[in-house]
C-alpha positions in Angstrom: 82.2 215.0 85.1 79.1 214.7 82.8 81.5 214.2 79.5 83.0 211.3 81.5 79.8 209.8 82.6 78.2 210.1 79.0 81.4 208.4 77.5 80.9 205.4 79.9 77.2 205.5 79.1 78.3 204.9 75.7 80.6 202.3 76.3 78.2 200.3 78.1 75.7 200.6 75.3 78.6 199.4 72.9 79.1 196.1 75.3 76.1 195.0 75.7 74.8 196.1 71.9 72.8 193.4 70.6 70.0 192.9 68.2 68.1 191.1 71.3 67.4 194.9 73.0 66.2 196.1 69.6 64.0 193.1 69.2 62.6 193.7 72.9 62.2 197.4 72.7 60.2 196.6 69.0 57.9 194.4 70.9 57.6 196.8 74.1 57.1 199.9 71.5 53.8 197.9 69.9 53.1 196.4 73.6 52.6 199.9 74.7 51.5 202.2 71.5 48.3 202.6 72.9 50.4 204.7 75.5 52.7 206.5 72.6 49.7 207.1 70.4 47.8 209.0 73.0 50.7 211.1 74.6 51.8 212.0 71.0 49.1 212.6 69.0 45.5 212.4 71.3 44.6 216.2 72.5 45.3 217.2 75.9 41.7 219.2 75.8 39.8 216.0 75.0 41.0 213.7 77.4 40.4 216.8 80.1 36.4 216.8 79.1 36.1 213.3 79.1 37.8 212.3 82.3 38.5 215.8 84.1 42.1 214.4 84.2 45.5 216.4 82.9 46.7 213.5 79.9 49.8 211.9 82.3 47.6 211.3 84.7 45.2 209.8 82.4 48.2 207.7 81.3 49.4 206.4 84.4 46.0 205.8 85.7 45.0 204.1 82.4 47.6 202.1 81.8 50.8 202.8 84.2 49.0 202.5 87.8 50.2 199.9 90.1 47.4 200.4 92.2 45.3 199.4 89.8 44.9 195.5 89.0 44.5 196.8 85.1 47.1 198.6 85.1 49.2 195.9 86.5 47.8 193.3 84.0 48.1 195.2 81.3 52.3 195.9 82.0 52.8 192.7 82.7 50.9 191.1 79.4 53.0 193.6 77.5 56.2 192.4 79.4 55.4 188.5 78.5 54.0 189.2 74.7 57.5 191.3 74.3 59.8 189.1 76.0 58.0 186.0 74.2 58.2 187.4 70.5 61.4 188.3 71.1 62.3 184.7 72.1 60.8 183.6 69.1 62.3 185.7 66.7 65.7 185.2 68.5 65.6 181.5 68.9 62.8 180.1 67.1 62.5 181.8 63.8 65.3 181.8 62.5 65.2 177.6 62.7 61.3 177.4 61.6 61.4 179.9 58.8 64.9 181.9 57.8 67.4 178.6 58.3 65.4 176.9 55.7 64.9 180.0 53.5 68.6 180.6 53.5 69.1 176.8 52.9 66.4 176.9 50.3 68.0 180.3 48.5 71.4 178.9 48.5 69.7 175.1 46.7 68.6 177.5 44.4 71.8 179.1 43.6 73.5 175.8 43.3 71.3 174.5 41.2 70.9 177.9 39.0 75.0 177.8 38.8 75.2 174.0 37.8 73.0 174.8 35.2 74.6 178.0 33.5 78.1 175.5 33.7 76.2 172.9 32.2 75.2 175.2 29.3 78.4 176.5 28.9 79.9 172.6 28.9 77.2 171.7 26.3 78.0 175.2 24.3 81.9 174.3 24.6 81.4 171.2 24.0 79.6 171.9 20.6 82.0 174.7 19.6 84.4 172.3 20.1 82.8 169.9 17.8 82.9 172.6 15.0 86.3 172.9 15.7 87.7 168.9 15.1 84.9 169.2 11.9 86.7 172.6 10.6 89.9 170.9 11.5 89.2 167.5 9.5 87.8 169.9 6.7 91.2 171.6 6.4 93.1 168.6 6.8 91.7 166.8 4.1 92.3 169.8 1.9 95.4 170.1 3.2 95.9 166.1 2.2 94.1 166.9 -1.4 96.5 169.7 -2.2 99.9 167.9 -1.0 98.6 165.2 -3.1 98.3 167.7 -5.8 101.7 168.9 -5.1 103.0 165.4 -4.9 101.8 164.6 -8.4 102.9 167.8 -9.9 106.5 167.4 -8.4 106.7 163.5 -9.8 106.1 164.7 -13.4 109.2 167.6 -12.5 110.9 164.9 -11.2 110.9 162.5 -14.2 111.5 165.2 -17.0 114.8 165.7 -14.3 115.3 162.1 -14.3 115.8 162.5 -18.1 118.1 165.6 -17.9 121.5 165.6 -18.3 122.6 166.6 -14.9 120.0 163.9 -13.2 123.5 161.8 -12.2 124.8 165.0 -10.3 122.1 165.1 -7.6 124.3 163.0 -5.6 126.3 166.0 -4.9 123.4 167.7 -3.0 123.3 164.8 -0.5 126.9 164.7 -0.1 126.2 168.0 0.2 123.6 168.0 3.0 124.5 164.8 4.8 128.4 164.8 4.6 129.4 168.8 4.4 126.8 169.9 6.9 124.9 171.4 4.2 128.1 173.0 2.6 128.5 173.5 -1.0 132.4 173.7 -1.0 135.0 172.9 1.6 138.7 172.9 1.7 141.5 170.8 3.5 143.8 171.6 5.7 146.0 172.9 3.9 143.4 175.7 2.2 143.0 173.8 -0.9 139.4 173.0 -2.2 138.2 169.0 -1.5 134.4 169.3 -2.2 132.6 172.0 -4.7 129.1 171.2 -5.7 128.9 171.6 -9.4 127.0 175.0 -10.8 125.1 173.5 -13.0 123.1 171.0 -10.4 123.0 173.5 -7.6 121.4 176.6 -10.2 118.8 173.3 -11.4 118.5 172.9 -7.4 117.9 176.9 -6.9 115.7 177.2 -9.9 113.7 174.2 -9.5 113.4 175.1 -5.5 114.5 171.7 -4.2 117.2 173.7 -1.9 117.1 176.7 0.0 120.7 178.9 -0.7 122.3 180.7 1.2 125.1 183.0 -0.8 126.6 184.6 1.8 127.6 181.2 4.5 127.6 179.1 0.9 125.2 176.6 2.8 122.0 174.9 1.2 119.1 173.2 2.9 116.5 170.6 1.4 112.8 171.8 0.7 110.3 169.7 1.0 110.1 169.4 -2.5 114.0 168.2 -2.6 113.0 165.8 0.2 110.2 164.4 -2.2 113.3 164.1 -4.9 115.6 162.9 -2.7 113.2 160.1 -1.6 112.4 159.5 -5.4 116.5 159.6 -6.2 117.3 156.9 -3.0 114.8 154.6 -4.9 116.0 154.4 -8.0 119.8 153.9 -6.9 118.6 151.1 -5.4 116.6 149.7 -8.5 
């Protein structure tokens, strides 16, 4: 019977929980700590010599006696000043004072955050700009050196221009462009119809305008053979 009447205490304590009691029982505590103070901590002995009174009836007669207007007075000041704190502290406060704190807090945030993206634009933003400035720096060198290259493959290409085997090059395009990069092929029949001649595909090897491969029997321009090629198309059509 007690278990069951404790566990529906509790329940009821758990329904009507809300931070409104503890407010009111705050203001109630400090209403009536003259009352707490002097049953906890003022000695029974003293209050005895100065009033002749046991301390409870000191306290009810003090402060607690409904016969007494005081008494009344007093209870019912400490009812209003709790009931109207906690009012104010439920109701008013938080729209006079923590609302606008909050509000306040969170501007600050916002305007704490837009500034750390800010910096982090501005730092991306210059990193960024080292970047395209690296990147331009190695482009141009990367222009500078094919140049280089360029004029370093003409002068290979006019001492081939005066070599013997200068009129075979066409083979490597038929090569490329009509054999699908095959150095020999045969009919139907099995018998050869194309061979690239050894002596311009070893010059091609050597001189790295091809890239061979033994085993499928297939070449592939460089980009140096391109840059020959290109050279070769120009003077056929001179």
């Amino acid at each position: 019977m007690l278990f069951s009447m404790v566990e529906k205490f509790l329940q009821w304590i758990e329904r009507t929980r809300s931070r409104i009691y503890g407010v009111f029982a705050f203001w109630l505590f400090i209403g009536f700590s003259p009352v707490v103070f002097t049953s906890l901590f003022v000695d029974q002995r003293l209050i005895y010599e100065k009033t002749g009174l046991l301390k409870n009836e000191y306290i009810r007669q003090e402060y607690l006696s409904v016969g007494n207007w005081q008494g009344v007075v007093y209870v019912f000041l400490v009812l209003v000043f709790a009931l109207g704190l906690t009012y104010l502290m439920i109701w008013q406060f938080p729209d006079w004072f923590v609302n606008k704190a909050y509000e306040k807090e969170i501007e600050a945030h916002y305007v704490r955050e837009n500034r750390r993206l800010d910096e982090k634009d501005r730092l991306e933003n210059r990193r960024k700009s080292l970047a395209d400035k690296q990147l331009r720096v190695v482009e141009k060198e990367q222009v500078v050196a094919q140049k280089e290259e360029e004029l370093e493959w003409a002068k290979e290409y006019r001492d081939f221009k005066k070599s013997t085997i200068f009129k075979k090059f066409d083979w490597l395009t038929r090569a490329v462009f009509n054999h699908y990069g095959n150095t020999s092929t045969t009919d139907e029949y099995g018998n050869p119809d194309f061979k690239v001649p050894n002596d311009i595909l070893a010059y091609a090897k050597g001189a790295e305008l091809v890239d061979l491969d033994v085993s499928e029997g297939k070449i592939e321009l460089t980009k140096k053979g391109n840059f020959f090629l290109k050279n070769y198309q120009l003077e056929k059509r001179i």
